[in-house]
BANUGU-158900 format. One record per residue (C-alpha): residue number from 1; residue in one letter; x, y, z. Coordinates in steps of 0.02 Angstrom, whole numbers. Example, Ala and Ser with C-alpha at 12.3 -4.5 7.8 and 13.67 -1.06 7.14 Angstrom:
BEGIN
+-----+--------+--------+--------+--------+
: num : residu :      x :      y :      z :
+-----+--------+--------+--------+--------+
:   1 :      A :    615 :   -225 :    390 :
:   2 :      S :    684 :    -53 :    357 :
+-----+--------+--------+--------+--------+
END
This chain:
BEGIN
+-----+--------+--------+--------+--------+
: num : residu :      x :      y :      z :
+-----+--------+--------+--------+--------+
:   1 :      X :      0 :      0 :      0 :
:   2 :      X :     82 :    169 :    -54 :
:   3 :      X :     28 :    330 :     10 :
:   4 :      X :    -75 :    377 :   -118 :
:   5 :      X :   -178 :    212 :    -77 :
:   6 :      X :   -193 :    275 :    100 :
:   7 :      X :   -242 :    456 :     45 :
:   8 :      X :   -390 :    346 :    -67 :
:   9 :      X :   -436 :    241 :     57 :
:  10 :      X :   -464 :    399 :    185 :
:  11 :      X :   -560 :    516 :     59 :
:  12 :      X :   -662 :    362 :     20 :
:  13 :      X :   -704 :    325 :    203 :
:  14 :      X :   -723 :    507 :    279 :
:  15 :      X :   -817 :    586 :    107 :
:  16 :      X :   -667 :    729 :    115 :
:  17 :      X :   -568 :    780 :    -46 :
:  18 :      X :   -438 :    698 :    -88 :
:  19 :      X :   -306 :    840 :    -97 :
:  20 :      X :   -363 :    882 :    104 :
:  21 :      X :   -338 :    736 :    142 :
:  22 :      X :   -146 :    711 :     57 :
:  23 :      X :   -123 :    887 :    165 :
:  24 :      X :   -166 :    790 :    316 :
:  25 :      X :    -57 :    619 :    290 :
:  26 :      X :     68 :    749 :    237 :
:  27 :      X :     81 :    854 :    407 :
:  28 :      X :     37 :    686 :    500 :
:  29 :      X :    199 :    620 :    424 :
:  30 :      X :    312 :    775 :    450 :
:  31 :      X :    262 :    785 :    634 :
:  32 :      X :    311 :    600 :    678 :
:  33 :      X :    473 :    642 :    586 :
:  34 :      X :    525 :    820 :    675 :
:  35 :      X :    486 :    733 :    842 :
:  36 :      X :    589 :    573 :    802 :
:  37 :      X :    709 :    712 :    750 :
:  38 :      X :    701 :    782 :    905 :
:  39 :      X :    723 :    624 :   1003 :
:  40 :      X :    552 :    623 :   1032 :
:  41 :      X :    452 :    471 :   1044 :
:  42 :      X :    272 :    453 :    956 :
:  43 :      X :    150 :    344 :   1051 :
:  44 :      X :      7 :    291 :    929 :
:  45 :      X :   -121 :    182 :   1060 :
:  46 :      X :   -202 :     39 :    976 :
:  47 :      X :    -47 :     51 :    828 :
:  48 :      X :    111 :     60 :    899 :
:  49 :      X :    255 :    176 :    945 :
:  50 :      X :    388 :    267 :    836 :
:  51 :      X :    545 :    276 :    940 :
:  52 :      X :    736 :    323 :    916 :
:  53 :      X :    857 :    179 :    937 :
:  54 :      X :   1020 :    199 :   1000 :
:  55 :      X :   1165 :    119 :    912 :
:  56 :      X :   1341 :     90 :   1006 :
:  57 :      X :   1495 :    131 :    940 :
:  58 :      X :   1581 :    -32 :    854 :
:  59 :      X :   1720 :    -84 :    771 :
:  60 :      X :   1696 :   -172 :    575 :
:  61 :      X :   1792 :   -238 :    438 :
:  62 :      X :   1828 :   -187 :    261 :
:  63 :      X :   1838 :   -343 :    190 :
:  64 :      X :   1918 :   -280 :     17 :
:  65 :      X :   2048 :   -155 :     92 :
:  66 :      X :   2069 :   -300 :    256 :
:  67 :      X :   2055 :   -121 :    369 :
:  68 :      X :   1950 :   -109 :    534 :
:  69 :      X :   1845 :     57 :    541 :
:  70 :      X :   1738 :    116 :    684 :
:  71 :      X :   1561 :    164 :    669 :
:  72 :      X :   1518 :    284 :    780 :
:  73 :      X :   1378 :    297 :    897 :
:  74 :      X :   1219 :    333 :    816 :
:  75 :      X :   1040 :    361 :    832 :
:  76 :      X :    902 :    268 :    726 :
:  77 :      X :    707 :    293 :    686 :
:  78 :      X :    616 :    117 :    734 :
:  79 :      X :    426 :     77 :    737 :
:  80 :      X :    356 :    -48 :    879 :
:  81 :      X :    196 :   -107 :    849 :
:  82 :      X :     44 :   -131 :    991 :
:  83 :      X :     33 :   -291 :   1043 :
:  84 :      X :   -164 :   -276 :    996 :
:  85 :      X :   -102 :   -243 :    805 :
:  86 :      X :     14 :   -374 :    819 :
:  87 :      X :   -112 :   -503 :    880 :
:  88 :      X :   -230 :   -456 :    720 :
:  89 :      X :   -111 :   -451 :    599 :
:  90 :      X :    -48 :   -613 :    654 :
:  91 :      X :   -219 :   -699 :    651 :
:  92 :      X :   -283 :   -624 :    488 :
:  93 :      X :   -145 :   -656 :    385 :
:  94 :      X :   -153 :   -813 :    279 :
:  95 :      X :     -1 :   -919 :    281 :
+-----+--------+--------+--------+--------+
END
């Protein structure tokens, strides 16, 4: 499902045009990312949470150039769903 499937499926279900709704998605979108951004989490009941991970520092290898670098200490955007969407996705979908 794209997001121009979601903004279809909304102005389908609410009766709103489809260009206020894309607006709306839009913002909706923009405001999970500048919290995320701003190590803020987004707590969605009955969906799930968006959260920033924290990634340690650690050491790799360069496999061509045999070299160890170190990847710094970084922060990540990560989704968690609810354990109520969990439980219905799990049970709905066909296997």
């Amino acid at each position: 499902m794209t997001k121009a499937d979601i903004v279809n499926e909304i102005a389908k279900q609410t009766g709103m045009e489809k260009v206020a709704v894309q607006k709306m998605v839009e913002c909706m979108m923009d405001s999970v990312k500048g919290a995320l951004a701003s190590n803020k989490n987004v707590y969605l009941r009955g969906f799930g949470s968006f959260i920033v991970k924290k990634r340690a520092k650690k050491t790799a290898r360069n496999i061509s150039k045999n070299t160890t670098i170190v990847i710094p200490e970084h922060f990540i955007p990560a989704f968690k769903p609810a354990k109520v969407f969990m439980n219905k996705v799990k049970n709905n979908v066909k296997k």
